[in-house]
Backbone as a ProteinNet text record, in pm:
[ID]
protein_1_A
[PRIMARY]
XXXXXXXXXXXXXXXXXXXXXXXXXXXXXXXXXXXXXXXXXXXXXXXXXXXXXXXXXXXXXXXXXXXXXXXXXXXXXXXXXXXXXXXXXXXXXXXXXXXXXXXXXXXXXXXXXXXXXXXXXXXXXXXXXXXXXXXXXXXXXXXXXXXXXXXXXXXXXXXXXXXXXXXXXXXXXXXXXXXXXXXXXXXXXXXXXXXXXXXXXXXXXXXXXXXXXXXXXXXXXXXXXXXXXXXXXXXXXXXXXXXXXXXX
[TERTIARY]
1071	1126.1	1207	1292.2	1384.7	1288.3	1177	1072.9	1035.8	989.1	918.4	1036.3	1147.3	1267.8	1304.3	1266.5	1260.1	1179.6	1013.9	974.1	940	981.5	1037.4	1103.6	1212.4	1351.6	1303.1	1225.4	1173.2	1045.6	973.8	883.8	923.2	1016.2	1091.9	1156.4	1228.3	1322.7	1226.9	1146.9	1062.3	978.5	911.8	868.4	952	1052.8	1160.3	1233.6	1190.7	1240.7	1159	999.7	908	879.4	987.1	960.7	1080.5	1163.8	1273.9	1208.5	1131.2	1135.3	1016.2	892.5	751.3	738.4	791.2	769.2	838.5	800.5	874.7	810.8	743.3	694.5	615.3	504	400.6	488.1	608.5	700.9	762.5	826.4	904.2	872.4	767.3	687.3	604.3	535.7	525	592.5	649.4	784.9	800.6	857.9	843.8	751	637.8	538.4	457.1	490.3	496.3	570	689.8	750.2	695.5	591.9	508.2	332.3	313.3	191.4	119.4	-19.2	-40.5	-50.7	-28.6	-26.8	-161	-278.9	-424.3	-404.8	-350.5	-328.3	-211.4	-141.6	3	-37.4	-78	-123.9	-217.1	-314.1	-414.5	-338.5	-272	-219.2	-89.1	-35.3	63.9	-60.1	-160.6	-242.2	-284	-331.9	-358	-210.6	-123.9	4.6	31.8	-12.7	-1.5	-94.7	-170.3	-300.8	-295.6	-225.4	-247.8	-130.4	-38	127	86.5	-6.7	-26.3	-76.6	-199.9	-309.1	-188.4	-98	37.7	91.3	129.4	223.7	105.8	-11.3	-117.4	-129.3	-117.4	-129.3	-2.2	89.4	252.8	273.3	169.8	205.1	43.4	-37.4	-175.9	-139.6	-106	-113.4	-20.4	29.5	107.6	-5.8	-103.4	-148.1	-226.6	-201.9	-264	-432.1	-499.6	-633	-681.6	-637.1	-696.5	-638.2	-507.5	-397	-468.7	-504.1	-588.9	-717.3	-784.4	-930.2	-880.6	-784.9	-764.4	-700.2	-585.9	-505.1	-633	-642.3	-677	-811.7	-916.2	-1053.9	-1037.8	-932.7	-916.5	-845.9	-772.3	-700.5	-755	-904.8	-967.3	-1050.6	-1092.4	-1149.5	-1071.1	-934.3	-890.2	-855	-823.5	-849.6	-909.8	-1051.6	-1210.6	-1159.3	-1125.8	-1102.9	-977.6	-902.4	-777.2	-803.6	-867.4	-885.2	-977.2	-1114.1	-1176.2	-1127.2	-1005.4	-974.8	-914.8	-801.1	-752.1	-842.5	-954.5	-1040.7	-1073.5	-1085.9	-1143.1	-1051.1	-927.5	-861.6	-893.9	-899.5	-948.6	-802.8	-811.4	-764.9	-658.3	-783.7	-734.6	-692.7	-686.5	-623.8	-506.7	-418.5	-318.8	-244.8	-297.6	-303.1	-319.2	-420.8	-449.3	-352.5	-327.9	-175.5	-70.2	-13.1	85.5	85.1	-20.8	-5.1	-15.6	-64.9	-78	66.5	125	286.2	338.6	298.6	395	384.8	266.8	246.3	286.1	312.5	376.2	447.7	565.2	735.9	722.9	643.9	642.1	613.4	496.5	532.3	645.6	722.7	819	896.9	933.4	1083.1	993	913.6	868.5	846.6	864	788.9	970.3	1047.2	1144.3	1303.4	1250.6	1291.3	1265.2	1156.6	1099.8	1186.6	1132.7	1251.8	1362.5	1449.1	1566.8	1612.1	1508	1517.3	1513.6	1589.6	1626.3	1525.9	1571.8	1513.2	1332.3	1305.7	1163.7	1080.7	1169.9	1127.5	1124	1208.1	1242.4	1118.2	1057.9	951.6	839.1	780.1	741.9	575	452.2	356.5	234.9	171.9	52.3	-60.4	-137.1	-223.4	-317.7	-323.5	-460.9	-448.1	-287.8	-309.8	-276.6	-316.6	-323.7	-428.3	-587.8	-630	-634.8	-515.4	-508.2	-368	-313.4	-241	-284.9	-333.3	-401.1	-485.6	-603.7	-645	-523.7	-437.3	-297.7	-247.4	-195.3	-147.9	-234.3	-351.7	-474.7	-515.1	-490.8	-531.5	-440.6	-331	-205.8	-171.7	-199.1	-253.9	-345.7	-483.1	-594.3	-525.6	-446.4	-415.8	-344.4	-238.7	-58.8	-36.3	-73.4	13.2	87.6	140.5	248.1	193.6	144.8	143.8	201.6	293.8	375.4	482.3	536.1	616.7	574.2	467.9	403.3	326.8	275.9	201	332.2	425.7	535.2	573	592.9	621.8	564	433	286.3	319.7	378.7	334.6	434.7	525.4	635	663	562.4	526	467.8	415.3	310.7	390.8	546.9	621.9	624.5	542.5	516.3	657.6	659.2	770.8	762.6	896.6	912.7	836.4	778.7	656.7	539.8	497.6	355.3	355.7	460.1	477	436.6	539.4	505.4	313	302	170	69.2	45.7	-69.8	-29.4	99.7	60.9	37.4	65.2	52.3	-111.2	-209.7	-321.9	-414.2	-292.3	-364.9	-349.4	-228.6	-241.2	-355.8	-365.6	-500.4	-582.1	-638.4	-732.7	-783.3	-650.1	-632.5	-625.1	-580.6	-528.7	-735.8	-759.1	-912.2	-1004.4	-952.1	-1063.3	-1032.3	-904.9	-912.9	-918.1	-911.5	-920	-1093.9	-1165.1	-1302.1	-1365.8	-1281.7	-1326.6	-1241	-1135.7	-1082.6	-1178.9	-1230.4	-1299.8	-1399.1	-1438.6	-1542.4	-1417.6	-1291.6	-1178.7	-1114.6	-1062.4	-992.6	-1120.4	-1238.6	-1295.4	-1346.8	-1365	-1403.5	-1229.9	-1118.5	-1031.6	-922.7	-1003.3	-915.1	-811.4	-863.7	-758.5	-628.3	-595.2	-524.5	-385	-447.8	-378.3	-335.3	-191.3	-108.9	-99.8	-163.8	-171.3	-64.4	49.7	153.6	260.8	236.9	299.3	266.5	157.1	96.5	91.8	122.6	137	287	395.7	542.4	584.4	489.5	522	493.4	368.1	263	401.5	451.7	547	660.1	737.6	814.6	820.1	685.2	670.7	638.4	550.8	540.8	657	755	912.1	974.3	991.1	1045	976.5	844.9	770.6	816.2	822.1	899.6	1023.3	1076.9	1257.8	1249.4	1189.6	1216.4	1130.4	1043	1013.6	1115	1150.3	1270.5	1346.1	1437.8	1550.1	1543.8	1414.3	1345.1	1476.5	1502.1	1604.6	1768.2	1760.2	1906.7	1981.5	1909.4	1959.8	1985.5	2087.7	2103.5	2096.3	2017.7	1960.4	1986.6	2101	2091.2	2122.3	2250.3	2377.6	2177.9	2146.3	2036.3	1922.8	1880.3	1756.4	1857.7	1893.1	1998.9	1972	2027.8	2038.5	1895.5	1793.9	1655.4	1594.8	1619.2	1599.5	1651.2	1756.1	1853	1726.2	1751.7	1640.4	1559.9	1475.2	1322	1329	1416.6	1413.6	1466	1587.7	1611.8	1459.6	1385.5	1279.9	1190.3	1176.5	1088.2	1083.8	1247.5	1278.2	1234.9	1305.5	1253.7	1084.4	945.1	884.2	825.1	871.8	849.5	821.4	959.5	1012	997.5	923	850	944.9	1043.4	1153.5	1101.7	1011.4	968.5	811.4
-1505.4	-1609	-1547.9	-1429.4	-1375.6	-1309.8	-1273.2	-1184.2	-1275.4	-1420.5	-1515.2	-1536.6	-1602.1	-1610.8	-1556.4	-1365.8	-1268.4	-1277.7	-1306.8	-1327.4	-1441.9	-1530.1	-1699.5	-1655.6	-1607.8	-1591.3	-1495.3	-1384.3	-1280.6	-1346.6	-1411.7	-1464.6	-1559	-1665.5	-1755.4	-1666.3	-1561.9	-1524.5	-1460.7	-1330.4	-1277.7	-1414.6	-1522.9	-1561.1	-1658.9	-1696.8	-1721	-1648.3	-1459.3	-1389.2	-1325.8	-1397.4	-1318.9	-1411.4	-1548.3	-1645.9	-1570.5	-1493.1	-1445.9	-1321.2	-1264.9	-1087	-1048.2	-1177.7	-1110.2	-1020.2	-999.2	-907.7	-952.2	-954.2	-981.5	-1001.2	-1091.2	-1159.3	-1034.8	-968.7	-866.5	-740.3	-737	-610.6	-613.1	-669.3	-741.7	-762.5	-858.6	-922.2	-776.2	-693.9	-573.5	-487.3	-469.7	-398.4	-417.9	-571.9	-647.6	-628.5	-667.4	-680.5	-496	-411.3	-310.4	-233.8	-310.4	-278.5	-396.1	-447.4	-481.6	-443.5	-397.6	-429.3	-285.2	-232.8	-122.4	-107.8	-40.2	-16.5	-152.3	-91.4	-183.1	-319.4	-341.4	-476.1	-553.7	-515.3	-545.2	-581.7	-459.4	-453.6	-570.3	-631.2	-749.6	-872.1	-893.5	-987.3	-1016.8	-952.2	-963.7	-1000.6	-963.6	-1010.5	-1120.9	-1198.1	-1364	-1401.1	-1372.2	-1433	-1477.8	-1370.8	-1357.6	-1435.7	-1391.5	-1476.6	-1652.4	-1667	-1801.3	-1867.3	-1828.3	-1868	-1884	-1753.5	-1770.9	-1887.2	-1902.2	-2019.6	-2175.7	-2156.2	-2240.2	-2291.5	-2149.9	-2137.3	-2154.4	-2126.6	-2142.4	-2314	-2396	-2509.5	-2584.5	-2514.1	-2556.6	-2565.3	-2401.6	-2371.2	-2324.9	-2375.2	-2376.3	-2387.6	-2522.6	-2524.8	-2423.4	-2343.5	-2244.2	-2118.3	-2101.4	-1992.7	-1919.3	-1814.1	-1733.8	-1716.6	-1766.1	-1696.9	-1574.6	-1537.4	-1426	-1295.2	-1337.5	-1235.7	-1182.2	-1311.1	-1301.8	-1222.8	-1226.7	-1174.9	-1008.6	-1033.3	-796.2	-777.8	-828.2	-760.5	-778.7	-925.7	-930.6	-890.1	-830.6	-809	-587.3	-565.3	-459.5	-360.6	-522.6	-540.4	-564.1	-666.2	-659	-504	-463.4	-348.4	-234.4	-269.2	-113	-126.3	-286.9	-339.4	-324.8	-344.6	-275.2	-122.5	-20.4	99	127.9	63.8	53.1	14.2	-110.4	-169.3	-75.6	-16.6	94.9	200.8	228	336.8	338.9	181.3	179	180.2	100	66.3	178.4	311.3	437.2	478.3	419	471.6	442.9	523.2	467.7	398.2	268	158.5	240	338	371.6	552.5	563.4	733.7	690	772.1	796.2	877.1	984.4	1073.3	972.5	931.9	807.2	745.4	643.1	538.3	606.7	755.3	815.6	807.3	866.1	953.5	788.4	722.3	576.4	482.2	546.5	478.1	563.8	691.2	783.4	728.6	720	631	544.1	466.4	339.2	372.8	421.9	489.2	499.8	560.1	647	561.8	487.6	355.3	258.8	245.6	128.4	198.6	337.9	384.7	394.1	472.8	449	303.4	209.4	88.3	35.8	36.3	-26.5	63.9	162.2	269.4	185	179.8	123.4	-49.2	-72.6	-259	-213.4	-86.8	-99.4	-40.3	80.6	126.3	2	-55.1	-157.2	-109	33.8	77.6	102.8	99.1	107	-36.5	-128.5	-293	-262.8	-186.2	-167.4	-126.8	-20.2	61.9	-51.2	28.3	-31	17.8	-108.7	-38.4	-94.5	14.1	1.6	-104.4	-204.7	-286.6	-190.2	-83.2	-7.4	35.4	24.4	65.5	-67	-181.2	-314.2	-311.1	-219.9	-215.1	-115	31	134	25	-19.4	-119.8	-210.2	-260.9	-372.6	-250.6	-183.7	-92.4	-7.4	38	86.1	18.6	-90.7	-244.9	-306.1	-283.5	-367.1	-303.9	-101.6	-12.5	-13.8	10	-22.4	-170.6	-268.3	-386.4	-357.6	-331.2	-269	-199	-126.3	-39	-56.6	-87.5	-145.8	-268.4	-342.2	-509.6	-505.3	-357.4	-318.3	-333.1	-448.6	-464.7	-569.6	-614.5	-699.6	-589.3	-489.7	-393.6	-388.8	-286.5	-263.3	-369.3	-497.7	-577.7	-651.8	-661.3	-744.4	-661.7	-526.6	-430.8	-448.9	-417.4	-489.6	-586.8	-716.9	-825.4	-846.3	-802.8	-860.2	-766.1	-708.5	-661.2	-755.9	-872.6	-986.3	-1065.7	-1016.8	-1131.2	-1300.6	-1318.4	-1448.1	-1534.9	-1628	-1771.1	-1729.9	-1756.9	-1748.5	-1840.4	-1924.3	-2019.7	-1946.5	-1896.9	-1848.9	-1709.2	-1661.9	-1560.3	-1522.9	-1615.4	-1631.9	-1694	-1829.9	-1814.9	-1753.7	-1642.5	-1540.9	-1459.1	-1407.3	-1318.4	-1409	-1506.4	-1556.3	-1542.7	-1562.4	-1607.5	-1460.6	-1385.9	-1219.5	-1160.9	-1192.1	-1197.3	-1237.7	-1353.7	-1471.3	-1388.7	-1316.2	-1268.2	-1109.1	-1078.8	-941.8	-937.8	-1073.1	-1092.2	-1138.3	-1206.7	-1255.8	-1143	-1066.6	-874	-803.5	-768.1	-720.3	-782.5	-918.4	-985.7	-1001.8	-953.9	-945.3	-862.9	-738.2	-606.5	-554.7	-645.4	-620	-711.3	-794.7	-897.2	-831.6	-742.6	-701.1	-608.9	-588.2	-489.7	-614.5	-667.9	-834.7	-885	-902.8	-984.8	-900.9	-763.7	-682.7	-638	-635.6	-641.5	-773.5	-846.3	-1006.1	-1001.7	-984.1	-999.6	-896.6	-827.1	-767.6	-861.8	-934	-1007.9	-1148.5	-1120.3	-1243.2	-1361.3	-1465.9	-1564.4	-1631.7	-1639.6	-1743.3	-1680.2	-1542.9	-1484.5	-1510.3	-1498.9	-1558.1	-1656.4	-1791.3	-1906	-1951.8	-1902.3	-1872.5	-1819.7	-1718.7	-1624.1	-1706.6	-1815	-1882	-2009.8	-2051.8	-2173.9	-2120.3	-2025.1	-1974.2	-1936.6	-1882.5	-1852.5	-1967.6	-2064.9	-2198	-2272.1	-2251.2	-2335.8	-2236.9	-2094.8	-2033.6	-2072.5	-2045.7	-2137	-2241.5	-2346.5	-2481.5	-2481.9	-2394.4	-2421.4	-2321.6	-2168.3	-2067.7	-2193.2	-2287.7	-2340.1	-2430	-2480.8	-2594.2	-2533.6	-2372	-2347.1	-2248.6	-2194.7	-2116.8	-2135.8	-2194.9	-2210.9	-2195.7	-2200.2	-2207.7	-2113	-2040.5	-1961.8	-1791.9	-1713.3	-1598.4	-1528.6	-1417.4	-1357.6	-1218.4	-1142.9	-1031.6	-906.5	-986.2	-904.4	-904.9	-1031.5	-1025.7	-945.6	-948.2	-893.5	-700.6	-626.6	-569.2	-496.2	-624.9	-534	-525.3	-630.3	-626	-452.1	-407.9	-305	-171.5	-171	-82.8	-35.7	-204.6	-202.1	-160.5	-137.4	-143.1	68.1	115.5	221.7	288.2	235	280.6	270.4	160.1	151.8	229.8	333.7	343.5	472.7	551.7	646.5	685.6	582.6	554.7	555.2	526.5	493.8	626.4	740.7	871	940.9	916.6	1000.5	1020.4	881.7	846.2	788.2	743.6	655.1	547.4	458.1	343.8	359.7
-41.8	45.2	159.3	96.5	222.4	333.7	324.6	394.3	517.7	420.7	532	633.8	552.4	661.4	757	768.5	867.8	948.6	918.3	973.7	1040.4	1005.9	1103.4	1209.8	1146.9	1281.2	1373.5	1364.8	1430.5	1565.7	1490.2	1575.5	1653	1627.3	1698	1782.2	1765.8	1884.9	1969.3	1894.2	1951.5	2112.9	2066.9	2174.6	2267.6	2244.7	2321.1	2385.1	2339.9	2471.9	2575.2	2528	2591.1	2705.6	2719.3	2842.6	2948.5	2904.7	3052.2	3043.9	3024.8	3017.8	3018	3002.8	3006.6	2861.8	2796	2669.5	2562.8	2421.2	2306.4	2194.5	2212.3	2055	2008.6	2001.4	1984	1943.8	2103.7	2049.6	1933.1	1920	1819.5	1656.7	1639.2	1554.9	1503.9	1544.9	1514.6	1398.1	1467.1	1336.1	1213.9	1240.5	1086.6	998.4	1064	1019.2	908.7	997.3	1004.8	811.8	813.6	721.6	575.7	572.1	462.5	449.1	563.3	586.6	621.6	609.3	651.1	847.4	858.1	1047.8	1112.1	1043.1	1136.5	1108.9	982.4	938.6	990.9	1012	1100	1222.6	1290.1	1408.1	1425.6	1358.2	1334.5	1329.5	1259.5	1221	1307.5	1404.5	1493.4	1652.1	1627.2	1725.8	1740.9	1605.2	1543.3	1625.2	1568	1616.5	1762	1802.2	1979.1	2051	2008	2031.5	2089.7	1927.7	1945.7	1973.1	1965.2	2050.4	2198.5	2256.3	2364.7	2472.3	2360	2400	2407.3	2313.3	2321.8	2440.3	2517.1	2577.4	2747.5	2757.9	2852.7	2871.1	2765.2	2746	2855.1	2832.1	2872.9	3046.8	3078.9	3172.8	3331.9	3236.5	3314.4	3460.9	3504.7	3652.2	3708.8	3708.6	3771	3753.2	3723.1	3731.5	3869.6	3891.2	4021.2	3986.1	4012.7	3986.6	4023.8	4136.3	4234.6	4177.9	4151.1	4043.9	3885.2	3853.7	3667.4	3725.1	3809.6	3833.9	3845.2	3954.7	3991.7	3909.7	3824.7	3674.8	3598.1	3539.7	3413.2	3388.5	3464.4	3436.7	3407.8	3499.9	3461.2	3285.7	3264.4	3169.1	3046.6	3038.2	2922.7	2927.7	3053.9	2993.1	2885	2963.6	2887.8	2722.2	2702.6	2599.2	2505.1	2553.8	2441.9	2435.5	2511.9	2472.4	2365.3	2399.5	2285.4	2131.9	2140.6	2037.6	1967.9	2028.8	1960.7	1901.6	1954.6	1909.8	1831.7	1792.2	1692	1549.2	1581.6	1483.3	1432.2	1449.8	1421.3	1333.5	1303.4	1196.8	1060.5	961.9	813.9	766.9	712.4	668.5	482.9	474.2	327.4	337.2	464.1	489.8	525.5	457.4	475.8	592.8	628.1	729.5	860.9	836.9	990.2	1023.4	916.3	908.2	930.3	865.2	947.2	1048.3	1118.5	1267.9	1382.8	1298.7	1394.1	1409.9	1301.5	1300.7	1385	1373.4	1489.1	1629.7	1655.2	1804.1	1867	1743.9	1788.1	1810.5	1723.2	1717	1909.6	1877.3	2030.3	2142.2	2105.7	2210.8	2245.7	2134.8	2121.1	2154.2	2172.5	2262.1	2388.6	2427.7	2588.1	2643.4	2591.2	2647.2	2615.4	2556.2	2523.2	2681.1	2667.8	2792.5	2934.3	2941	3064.5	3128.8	2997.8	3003.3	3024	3020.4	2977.1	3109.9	3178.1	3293.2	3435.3	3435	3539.4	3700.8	3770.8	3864.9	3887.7	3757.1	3758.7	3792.3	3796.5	3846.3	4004.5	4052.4	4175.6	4259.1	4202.1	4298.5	4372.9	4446.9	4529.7	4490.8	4438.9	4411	4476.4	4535.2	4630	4582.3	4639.1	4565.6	4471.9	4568.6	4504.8	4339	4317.2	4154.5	4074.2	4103.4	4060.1	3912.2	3991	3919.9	3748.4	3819.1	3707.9	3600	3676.7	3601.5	3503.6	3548.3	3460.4	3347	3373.6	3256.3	3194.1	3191.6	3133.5	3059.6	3097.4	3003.8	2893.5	2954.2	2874.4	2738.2	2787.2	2671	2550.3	2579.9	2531.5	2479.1	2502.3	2422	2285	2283.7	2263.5	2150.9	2178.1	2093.3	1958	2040.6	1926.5	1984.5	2093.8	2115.5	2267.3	2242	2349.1	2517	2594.6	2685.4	2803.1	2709.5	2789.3	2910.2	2898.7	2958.1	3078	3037.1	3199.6	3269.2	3182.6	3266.4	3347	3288.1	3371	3508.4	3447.2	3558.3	3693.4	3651.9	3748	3870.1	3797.6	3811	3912.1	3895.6	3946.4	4127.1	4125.8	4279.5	4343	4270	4311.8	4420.1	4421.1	4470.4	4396.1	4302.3	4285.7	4193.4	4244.4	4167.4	4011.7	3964.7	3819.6	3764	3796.7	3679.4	3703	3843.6	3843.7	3762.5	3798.7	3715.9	3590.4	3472.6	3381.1	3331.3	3408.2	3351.1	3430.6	3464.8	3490.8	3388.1	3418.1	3241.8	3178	3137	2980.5	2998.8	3061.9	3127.5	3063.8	3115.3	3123.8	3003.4	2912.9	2792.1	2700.2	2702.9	2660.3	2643.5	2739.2	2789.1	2697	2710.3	2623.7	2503.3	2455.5	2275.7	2243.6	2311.7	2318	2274.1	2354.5	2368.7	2249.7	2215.9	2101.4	1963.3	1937.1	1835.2	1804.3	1913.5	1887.6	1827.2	1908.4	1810	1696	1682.9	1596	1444.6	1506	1422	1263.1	1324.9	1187.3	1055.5	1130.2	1033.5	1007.9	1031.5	988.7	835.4	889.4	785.9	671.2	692.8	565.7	506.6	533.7	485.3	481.1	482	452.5	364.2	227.1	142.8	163.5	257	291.9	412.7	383.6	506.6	431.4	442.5	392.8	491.8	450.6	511.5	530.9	423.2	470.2	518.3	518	642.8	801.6	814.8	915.3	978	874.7	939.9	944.6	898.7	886.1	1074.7	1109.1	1245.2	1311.3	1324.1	1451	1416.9	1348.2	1358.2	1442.1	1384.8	1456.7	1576.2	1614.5	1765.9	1844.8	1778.8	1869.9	1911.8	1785.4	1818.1	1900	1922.5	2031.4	2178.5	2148.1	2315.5	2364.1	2267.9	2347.8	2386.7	2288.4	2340.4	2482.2	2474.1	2595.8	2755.8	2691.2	2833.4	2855.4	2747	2821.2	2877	2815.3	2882.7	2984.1	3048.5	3120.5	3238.4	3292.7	3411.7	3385.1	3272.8	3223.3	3143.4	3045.2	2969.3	2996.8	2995.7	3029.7	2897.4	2851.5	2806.7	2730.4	2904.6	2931.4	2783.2	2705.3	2613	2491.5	2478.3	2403.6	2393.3	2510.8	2576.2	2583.4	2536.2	2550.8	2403.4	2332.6	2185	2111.7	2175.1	2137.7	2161.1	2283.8	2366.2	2266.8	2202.6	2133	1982.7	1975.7	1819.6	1820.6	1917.7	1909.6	1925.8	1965.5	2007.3	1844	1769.9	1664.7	1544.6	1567.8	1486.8	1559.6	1642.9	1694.2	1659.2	1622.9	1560.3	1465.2	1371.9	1235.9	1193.4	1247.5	1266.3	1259.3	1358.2	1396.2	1306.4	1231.8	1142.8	1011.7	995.8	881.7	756.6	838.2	761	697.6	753.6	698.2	724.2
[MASK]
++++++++++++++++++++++++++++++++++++++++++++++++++++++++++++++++++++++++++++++++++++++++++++++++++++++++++++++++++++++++++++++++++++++++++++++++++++++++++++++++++++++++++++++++++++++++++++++++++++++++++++++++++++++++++++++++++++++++++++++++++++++++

């Protein structure tokens, strides 16, 4: 019971901070997940999650979307996707050695990607259209991979100049898109290892994250974040340690 409860509160906050910051639920929801579950299966099952919070949160926020924006990110973005997701898939489910070295990665993703959010000046730069497209495949692979593409796709995005609603739904859009790509090829490792996958864990995270979606759109204009969005940043770097190091 105390497990599901973690993971309620995790996914609820998780996607209620992924409406001010472009990133959260996947980062976040990860981890947890992480600490019951083997790496591919985590990794799977934090994708269901995303997935479909998303399609949620697309519902909320459709008419704000850029099309022209989803076509040069997001087509570059499912490609790198299929390469990610392949590569995760290449890990054996029942090696041990694999599942190490695949937790190390993450570790390793979740302090570089948690660095980057935290690096304020790197929002700053100034980036040429022409790497719109290495962007979007970067974000997309890294999706593909571990989840972890909310960071840099926000990074991306936010050169677009575009309004905080359009903002938000093109990623959410470009997300969709990416949770879509790898939940496909993730599809044949999901159904030959089903029973591996706790279902009412699963449907515990998708409640939680749907009730963080509604509340982060209502308070999208109102709520300050920063001390939060802050210690999220701290965590993700101590687990990311841990992770390395083969603590958990």
């Amino acid at each position: 019971m105390f497990n599901l409860l973690v993971v309620l509160f995790v996914a609820f906050a998780g996607s209620l901070l992924t409406f001010f910051c472009g990133f959260g639920l996947g980062t976040i929801l990860l981890p947890v997940f992480l600490i019951f579950f083997d790496a591919p299966i985590a990794i799977a099952m934090t994708a269901i999650v995303h997935f479909l919070n998303n399609l949620f949160k697309l519902l909320l926020t459709k008419k704000h979307i850029d099309l022209s924006i989803l076509k040069s990110f997001g087509i570059p973005s499912v490609l790198g996707a299929v390469v990610g997701s392949l590569l995760l898939t290449s890990f054996n489910l029942q090696d041990v050695g694999a599942q190490s070295a695949l937790k190390r990665l993450i570790g390793l993703l979740l302090i570089v990607f948690a660095f980057i959010e935290w690096w304020t000046s790197f929002r700053k730069w100034q980036i040429d259209s022409r790497w719109y497209f290495a962007g979007g495949l970067v974000s997309g692979f890294f999706g593909g991979l571990s989840g972890h593409q909310g960071a840099l796709r926000s990074a991306f995005l936010s050169k677009f100049n575009l309004d905080k609603n359009t903002w938000i739904a093109t990623g959410v859009a470009i997300a969709c898109c990416v949770d879509l790509t790898r939940l496909t090829v993730y599809s044949k490792q999901i159904s030959t290892a089903s029973t591996h996958i706790h279902y009412q864990s699963l449907g515990v995270a998708l409640m939680g994250a749907i009730a963080g979606a509604i509340l982060g759109n209502t308070l999208l204009k109102k709520m300050n974040i920063q001390i939060l969005h802050t210690s999220v940043t701290i965590g993700l770097i101590i687990f990311g340690i841990l992770l390395i190091f083969g603590v958990i």
